[in-house]
C-alpha angles and dihedrals in degrees: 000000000000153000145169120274115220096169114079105028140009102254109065122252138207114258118194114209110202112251073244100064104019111107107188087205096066089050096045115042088017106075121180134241144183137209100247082231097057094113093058091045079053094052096043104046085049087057092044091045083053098037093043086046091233095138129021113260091238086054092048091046095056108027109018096092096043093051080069088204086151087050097058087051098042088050093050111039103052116188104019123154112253102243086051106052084038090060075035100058097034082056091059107043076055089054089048089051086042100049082048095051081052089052094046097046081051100051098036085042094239087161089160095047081054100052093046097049097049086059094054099047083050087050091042089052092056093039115014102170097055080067106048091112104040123156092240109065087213086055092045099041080054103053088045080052091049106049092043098051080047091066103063102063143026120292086252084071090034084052090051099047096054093052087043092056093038092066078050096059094047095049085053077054092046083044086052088053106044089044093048094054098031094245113161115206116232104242102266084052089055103045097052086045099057091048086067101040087040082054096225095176107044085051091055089040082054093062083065105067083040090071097039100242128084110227122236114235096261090068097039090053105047120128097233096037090049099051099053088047089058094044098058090052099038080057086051094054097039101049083043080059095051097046100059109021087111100053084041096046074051091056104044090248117175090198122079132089092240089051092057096037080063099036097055108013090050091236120158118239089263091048094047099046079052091059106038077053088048090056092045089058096041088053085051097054093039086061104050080060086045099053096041079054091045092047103048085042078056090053093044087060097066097088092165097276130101101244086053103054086042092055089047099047088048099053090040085061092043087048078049094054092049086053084051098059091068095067098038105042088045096052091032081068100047084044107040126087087221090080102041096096094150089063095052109096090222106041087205100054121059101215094221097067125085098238113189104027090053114106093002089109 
């Protein structure tokens, strides 16, 4: 199987996606999409990764592209105003150096750096511009992500986000530890883990700024709405597994699906890629039930007023963006260098990460 690859040059490019990994669904009922400003996002986060010193500029200059971390964001959040997916896409390029700090403090043992790290990120969630000019560039470009997502929606949003991240930022902590002492999760562990680290609901609040509106409770916690919503990220995390249980079986990794499917269900590595595949193309199929759900309870919402058509039409976009997450997180894993581990000469060090500097603040 193939697509076209948007994130490394201007003319398109055949991508080949392996028979193990390649779901035809996905391909076929899935189709892909892109912000049309998607080559701007890519131009500006570029400059803000630079200007925020989150990356070398060596290291910008060579990889950022081809990590296609703008392309993840343009092919999700349809419909976005610019000025959002472009606070949208600069947050998750952070998220990307951040998750990469994490890996590194856990390789070279900076337990302290860590610690104190993961203290400031909490404070620069609750007052981030006090922290603007902080000493530490990840704390900074935080802080930079943080008051400008605030600036969309109400405080009640910007109040949910933050307690949301801040469970984020203490099962990072639980995945330090776990990784330090070489503790496997059993699977349910694991699964309500990787919803937090994987970020399953920042990722769904963000949908919200995207269509301009944020959503009363009623509608958040439907059942419908809040299914489908949880679908399209517990795809995201397990394809991510899938993708990657052989480079992190490599590495001597404790955190993947198919790592604990083996740790604690006694699978072999085939019968637990299998399952780990069997879950991926459930959720699929789970989905395709959920939106139609989601979209009839939309539909539902416009009562003949006009706060009734507006709140319908914004949770049928945000239904549409879930629906969006399929195509770009699968192609973003066959595009991106994040995921070329075989083409690194060391298969435990990304090259576009700044190994040793990183936490020694």
């Amino acid at each position: 199987m193939h697509a076209f690859s948007h994130g490394t040059t201007s003319t398109p490019t055949a991508v080949a996606v392996p028979p193990s990994l390649s779901l035809p669904v996905i391909e076929a009922a899935f189709p892909r999409q892109l912000h049309p400003y998607w080559p701007q996002l890519q131009e500006k986060t570029r400059t803000w990764l630079l200007e925020k010193r989150l990356m070398p500029a060596d290291k910008v200059e060579e990889y950022a592209d081809g990590l296609c971390y703008t392309d993840l964001m343009a092919g999700y959040y349809l419909g976005a105003p610019d000025e959002v997916l472009q606070a949208i896409a600069d947050y998750s390029a952070w998220f990307f150096v951040w998750d990469d700090r994490h890996d590194r403090d856990i390789v070279h043992g900076r337990t302290e750096a860590w610690r104190q790290l993961r203290f400031r990120l909490h404070a620069a969630l609750d007052s981030p511009r006090d922290h603007l000019h902080h000493e530490d560039p990840l704390v900074a470009g935080f802080a930079d992500s943080m008051v400008r997502l605030y600036s969309f929606l109400p405080r009640t949003w910007n109040a949910r986000f933050a307690r949301h991240f801040h469970t984020v930022i203490e099962a990072y902590d639980r995945e330090f530890r776990n990784r330090t002492e070489g503790v496997v999760p059993t699977v349910e562990e694991y699964l309500a883990l990787r919803r937090l680290t994987f970020a399953h609901w920042i990722w769904t609040d963000l949908l919200e700024p995207s269509a301009g509106r944020e959503l009363p409770d009623r509608v958040r916690k439907n059942p419908a709405y809040r299914r489908a919503a949880l679908l399209s990220q517990e795809f995201a995390a397990w394809y991510n597994d899938l993708c990657s249980l052989p480079k992190e079986i490599a590495g001597d990794e404790v955190h993947n699906l198919g790592i604990s499917l083996i740790k604690h269900e006694g699978l072999s590595l085939e019968q637990a890629v299998r399952e780990v595949r069997r879950r991926v193309e459930e959720c699929i199929n789970d989905f395709l039930v959920a939106e139609n759900d989601a979209l009839r309870f939309a539909d539902s919402l416009a009562d003949g007023t006009v706060h009734g058509k507006e709140l319908s039409h914004t949770v049928r976009a945000c239904v549409g963006n879930m629906r969006n997450w399929f195509s770009t997180v699968y192609w973003f894993h066959h595009e991106s260098g994040r995921y070329t581990v075989d083409s690194w000469d060391d298969r435990s060090t990304p090259p576009y990460v700044n190994n040793e500097a990183a936490g020694e603040q």
